[in-house]
C-alpha positions, 0 to 999 in steps of 0.5 A: 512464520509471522502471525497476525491474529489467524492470519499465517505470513511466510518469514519476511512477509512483502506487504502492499502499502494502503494509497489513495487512488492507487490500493484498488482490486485490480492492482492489488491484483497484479501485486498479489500475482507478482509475489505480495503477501498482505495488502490494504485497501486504499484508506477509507473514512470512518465518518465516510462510511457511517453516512454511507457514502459511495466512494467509501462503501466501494472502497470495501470491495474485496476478492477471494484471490487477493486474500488476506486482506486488510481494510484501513480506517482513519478518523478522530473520533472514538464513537465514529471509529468504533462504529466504522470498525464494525461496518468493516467487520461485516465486510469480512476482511482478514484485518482492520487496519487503522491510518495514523500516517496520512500526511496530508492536509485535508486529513491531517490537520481535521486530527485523523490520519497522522495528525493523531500523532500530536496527541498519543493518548487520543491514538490510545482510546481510537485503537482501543475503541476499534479493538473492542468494536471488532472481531478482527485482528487489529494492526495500526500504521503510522509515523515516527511522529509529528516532527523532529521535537516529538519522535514518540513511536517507541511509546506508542509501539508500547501503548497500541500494543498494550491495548491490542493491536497486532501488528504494527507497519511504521513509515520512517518520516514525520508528518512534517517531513511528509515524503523529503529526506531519507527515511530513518529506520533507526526508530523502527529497529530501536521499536522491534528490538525492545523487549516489549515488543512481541507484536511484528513490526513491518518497515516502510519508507524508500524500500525502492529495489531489491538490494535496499529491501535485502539490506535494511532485513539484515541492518533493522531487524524488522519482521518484514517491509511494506512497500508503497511508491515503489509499487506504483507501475512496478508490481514485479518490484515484489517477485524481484525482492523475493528473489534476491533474498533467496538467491542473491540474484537480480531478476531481468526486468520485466519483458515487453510481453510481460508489461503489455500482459500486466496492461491486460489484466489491468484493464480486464480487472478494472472493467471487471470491477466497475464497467467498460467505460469507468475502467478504461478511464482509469487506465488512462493514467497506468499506460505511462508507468507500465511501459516505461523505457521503451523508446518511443512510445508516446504515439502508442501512450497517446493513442490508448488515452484517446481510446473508449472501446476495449477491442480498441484498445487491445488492438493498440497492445497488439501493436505494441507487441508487434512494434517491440518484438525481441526489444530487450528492457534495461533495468532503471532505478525505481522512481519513487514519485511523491503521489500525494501531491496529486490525491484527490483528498 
């Protein structure tokens, strides 16, 4: 078992990544149906929250089903970490989890998110001020460094854990390599191997199917993997790797069935959480990806973005249902998209 604070882990726990516009409930929901065993929230702002801002304060939305949890945080300032760290306190999630990895601009370049990074004693006192701010475990994620010049996450491994964080997720990349190149996991096994280190070490970074996930447990060591992009309209990517590892066996892709039922529940989840309208607005944008590989179905994707009623729309599924019976899905690779392209940050 891996244990964060209070918090039990199976061995080789499956974590869902924190991102923007993506980590709401309703698809940490689906994550969680489909085999995840710890998720975060979509990354909120200390300052945000301390102003009371909507956007952040909806953001700490959390429900029994999806447990455990975590809330991320990000910002550079000590005081106003501190303070957003005992908001979130109040909120009762299973964990705090602090962002040091956000690569975009807006974040990074204002010295929150990975832009910490450039200077390690700054991440020291804003984990430090969290973790005395707090009851809850503490667990931090970030990157190997800023660039190539300053890989320095063997001792900021060393330091966050020697002011008490609990558990530490680390992204193969560099702020400057944003989502290019190939992630490189040496780091992360050089940060679990050192003798040091006896908090767990999640990896994170093209963890895209079950043979790659499978692969790196057994050449990196780390104590599980966090899954991000490769989750966006795929939340069976996690009972897929499950699977595999038990087994050797590759799953069937999902069904035609089982994707219109994870549209369902999208849907149903996202209404449910804010109302008819803000819900199916939103679901505009999941269609594409959960339905991905049938043959034509642009006219159906079309039809329910046009679509503000949800009989309306669960007539389309039907439809689809109907349309694709017996269709047998051919297993593609995962397209890991680089989303923060288009985050609203």
């Amino acid at each position: 078992m891996i244990r964060i604070g209070n918090i039990s882990l199976p061995d080789f726990p499956l974590l869902l990544a924190p991102m923007e516009d993506v980590s709401d409930p309703p698809f940490r929901i689906l994550c969680k149906d489909n085999g995840a065993d710890l998720m975060y929230t979509e990354f909120i702002s200390s300052e945000g929250l301390i102003r009371n801002a909507i956007n952040c304060r909806r953001k700490l939305d959390i429900f029994e089903e999806e447990r455990p949890v975590g809330i991320q945080i990000f910002g550079g300032d000590e005081e106003s970490m501190a303070l957003a760290s005992g908001i979130v306190d109040v909120t009762n999630p299973d964990l705090l989890d602090i962002n040091f990895g956000c690569p975009v601009k807006k974040v990074a370049c204002k010295g929150a998110g990975a832009g910490v990074l450039k200077d390690v004693d700054l991440m020291v006192r804003l984990t430090a001020a969290c973790v005395k701010a707090t009851k809850l475990p503490v667990t931090v994620k970030t990157r190997l460094g800023w660039d190539e010049q300053t890989k320095n996450i063997e001792e900021v491994a060393e330091r966050l854990q020697d002011v008490g964080i609990q558990a530490l997720s680390i992204h193969g990349r560099t702020r400057s390599q944003m989502y290019k190149g190939e992630a490189d996991w040496s780091l992360i096994a050089k940060v679990k191997n050192n003798p040091r280190i006896h908090i767990p070490i999640f990896g994170n970074g093209d963890i895209d199917s079950p043979q790659k996930a499978l692969e790196y447990k057994n050449r990196y060591g780390v104590d599980g993997v966090m899954i991000g992009r490769a989750a966006i309209g795929y939340p069976w990517i996690f009972r897929e790797i499950k699977h595999y590892i038990q087994t050797g066996e590759l799953l069937p892709p999902p069904t035609v069935e089982e994707r219109v039922a994870v549209c369902r529940k999208h849907l149903h989840e996202a209404i449910k959480w804010q109302n008819q309208r803000v819900g199916i607005n939103e679901m505009r944008g999941r269609y594409a990806s959960y339905l991905k590989g049938l043959p034509n179905i642009k006219e159906y994707r079309n039809k329910l973005n046009r679509l503000t009623e949800v009989t309306e729309v669960e007539a389309v599924l039907d439809e689809i249902l109907t349309a694709y019976a017996g269709f047998e899905l051919q297993r593609t690779p995962i397209e890991l998209i680089d989303y923060h392209e288009n985050c609203p940050l």
